[in-house]
C-alpha angles and dihedrals in degrees: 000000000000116000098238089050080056098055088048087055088047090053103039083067093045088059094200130086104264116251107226097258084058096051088051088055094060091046095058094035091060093042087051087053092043098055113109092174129286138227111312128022105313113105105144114089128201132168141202135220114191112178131169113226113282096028092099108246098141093060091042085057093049093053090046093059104036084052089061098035081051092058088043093265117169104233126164124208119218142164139153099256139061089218095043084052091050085053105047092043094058090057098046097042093225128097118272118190123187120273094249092050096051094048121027129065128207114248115237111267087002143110091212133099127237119204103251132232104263098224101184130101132199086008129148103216099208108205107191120187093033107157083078090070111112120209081198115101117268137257100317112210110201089340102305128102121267100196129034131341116349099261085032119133114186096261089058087054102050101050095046079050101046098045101043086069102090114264097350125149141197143230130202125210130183154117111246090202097067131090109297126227115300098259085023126101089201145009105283093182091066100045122108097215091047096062096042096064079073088068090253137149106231124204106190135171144171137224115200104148116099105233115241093250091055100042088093100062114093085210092071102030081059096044100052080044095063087032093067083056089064103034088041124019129343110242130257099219136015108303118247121245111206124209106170115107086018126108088183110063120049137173121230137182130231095249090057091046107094097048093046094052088048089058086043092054084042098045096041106012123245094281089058097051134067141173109216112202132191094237139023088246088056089045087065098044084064097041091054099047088045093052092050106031099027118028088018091232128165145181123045090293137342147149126328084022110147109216143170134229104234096185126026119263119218113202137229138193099279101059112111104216106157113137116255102268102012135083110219127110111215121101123210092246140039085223145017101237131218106264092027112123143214153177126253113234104164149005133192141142102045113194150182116222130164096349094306130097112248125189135185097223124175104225130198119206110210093199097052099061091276095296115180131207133164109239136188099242124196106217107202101068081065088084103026124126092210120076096249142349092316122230100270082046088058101042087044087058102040095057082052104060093033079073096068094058088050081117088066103096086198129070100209097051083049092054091045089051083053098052094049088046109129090215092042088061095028106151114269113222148166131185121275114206077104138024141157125274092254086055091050099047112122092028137090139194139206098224102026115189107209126200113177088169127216115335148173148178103287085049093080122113139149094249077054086071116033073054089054090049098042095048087048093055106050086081124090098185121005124007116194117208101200112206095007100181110235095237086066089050119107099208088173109112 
């Protein structure tokens, strides 16, 4: 097959006359397939995608892959997220599955992850939301390192895991104006020069040009406004939203925010809307007043509660994890990772241990085909301030526990009873009506609720907006800015 009867197949499936940045991008996509390895000793090709929000990148990228999948291409879906792979699967029309669960493996009697044997051959491994991808090394327990090689961070791994399948390859997608990686100034996955210290080829190209059906959301006008911030001169003052000609962007006040989010839950259901906050106090202020004036929830937890996983949670063998009606076993991931969320089911069994609050709860995870499992949940992290058990928390429940083991003559065999202690590794939760942007990052919504508090001038950094942007771009067909103040707002028509 020639490769420009390639990029027509590419393109019938696209179904819109390409813009030039998108032609570029199938340009560069067919030369990156077609490399077989040039003079000297690169031979491993990769390429990158960076697109701004409304240039449509994500339906390039569909056609791109149903074209391949269509000519009985192996192509492998991936992003960080649970909720970024439900996404992207749905567009392409193929499974995705998280990076970590693609390429690690859990070690045997251990709450640490192995890099696993990459088994495919002549397979595009497709990363979407890559700007999330850290080069820092990753969670650290007790100062070892939970996933891949000791000095490991999740870039170095997936590359070493992509490219020991034979003749694999790798491509990159992300949006450079959003939030970096906690620790990263900037988004390491989607530069050029970052991915060449592998020894390998990069194709790269970006798409900047809004594409024509998209030219009429105030969602997007805003957010390539804000983006130019970030891609030209940092402002000098707060930027302008503008409202006026849009039907997608509105400004409420907190009086009217209650009813609207009740339309919103109504309209779109409670999975499909979110509230993205600035911090994680704030956070709560929104989550209690949701519970009792919106869902008519009460007590500390119960059942139909949305919450959120805040620090990743290792099995072990007692955890009952079977899906309601059905009697396998497997579960759909090695691990439940900080940000995935799920639905409260049940609770039962509240208790009160070493000085902290413990529940058994049945949890549903929306973005794992509604796979249910019963958990161990610490309760006291759901009204925190801080983003998990903080570290004198820790410490505090790890010396009492470490009580209960006082019969052990060893240390080590006490550490390792510790270690193994259901209410040491309870899962650690809060609620999830609203979250901050970071949380948020890799997911999108169809109604999106955005507090930015109180601001000014001085206020005004770069990781501001690439918060602003990143906020704005998490919705897909309104976005609601509550208590927008009037000198941020663009009244010019």
């Amino acid at each position: 097959m020639t490769t420009a009867v390639f990029k027509n197949l590419i393109l019938e499936r696209f179904g819109f006359p390409p813009t030039s940045d998108q032609q570029q991008a199938l340009d560069v996509f067919a030369s990156f397939l077609a490399y077989r390895g040039g003079d000297g000793a690169i031979h491993q090709p990769a390429m990158i995608l960076r697109g701004s929000a409304g240039t449509g990148k994500t339906s390039i990228v569909a056609a791109m892959v149903k074209t391949l999948v269509g000519l009985h291409q192996k192509v492998v879906l991936l992003a960080p997220t649970g909720r970024a792979a439900k996404v992207l699967s749905q567009n392409c029309g193929l499974p995705a599955s998280t990076i970590h669960r693609r390429i690690y493996r859990q070690k045997s009697a251990s709450d640490s992850f192995n890099l696993d044997v990459n088994l495919y051959t002549d397979a595009l491994f497709v990363v979407d939301e890559a700007s999330m991808i850290s080069t820092l090394p990753q969670v650290v327990n007790d100062g070892i390192p939970v996933f891949g090689s000791e000095n490991g961070s999740l870039i170095d791994d997936l590359v070493t895991y992509v490219y020991s399948g034979r003749n694999c390859r790798m491509m990159l997608i992300g949006d450079t104006a959003q939030l970096p990686p906690v620790g990263e100034e900037e988004a390491p996955a989607l530069m050029n020069g970052i991915i060449e210290c592998y020894g390998i080829r990069v194709f790269s190209c970006d798409l900047s040009e809004v594409v024509r059906q998209q030219r009429q959301s105030g969602i997007l006008w805003n957010a390539t406004m804000i983006r130019r911030l970030i891609t030209h001169d940092m402002p000098t003052e707060l930027p302008k939203v503008r409202f006026n000609g849009f039907a997608d962007i509105k400004t409420i006040r907190g009086n009217e925010l209650i009813e609207a989010l009740e339309q919103s839950y109504y309209q779109k259901g409670e999975d499909d809307t979110i509230v993205i906050t600035r911090s994680n106090k704030r956070a709560n202020i929104y989550n209690n007043g949701i519970r009792v004036r919106v869902v008519d929830h009460e007590g500390e937890l119960c059942g139909g509660d949305r919450v959120m996983v805040v620090k990743n949670y290792y099995f072990d063998d007692e955890v009952s994890t079977s899906p309601v009606g059905s009697s396998t076993n497997e579960r759909p991931f090695n691990f439940i990772a900080n940000g995935d969320m799920a639905v409260v089911r049940r609770v039962r069994n509240v208790r009160e241990l070493y000085g902290f609050h413990f529940a058994d709860v049945t949890l549903c995870f929306p973005d794992y085909d509604d796979y249910e499992m019963q958990l161990t949940a610490m309760l006291d992290v759901l009204q925190s301030d801080a983003p998990a058990l903080t570290a004198e928390q820790r410490t505090a429940l790890f010396e009492s526990v470490m009580e209960d083991y006082a019969h052990l003559t060893r240390k080590s065999d006490r550490l390792k009873a510790v270690k193994e202690d259901k209410y040491y590794n309870a899962l650690q939760i809060k609620f999830a009506y609203a979250v901050t942007c970071h949380k948020a990052q890799g997911g999108q919504w169809s109604h999106v609720y955005v507090d930015q508090g109180y601001m000014t001038d001085d206020m005004l950094t770069p990781d501001y907006v690439h918060w602003l942007y990143t906020a704005f771009t998490r919705a897909t067909e309104t976005l609601y800015l509550v208590n927008w103040p009037e000198e941020q707002k663009d009244l010019s028509s």
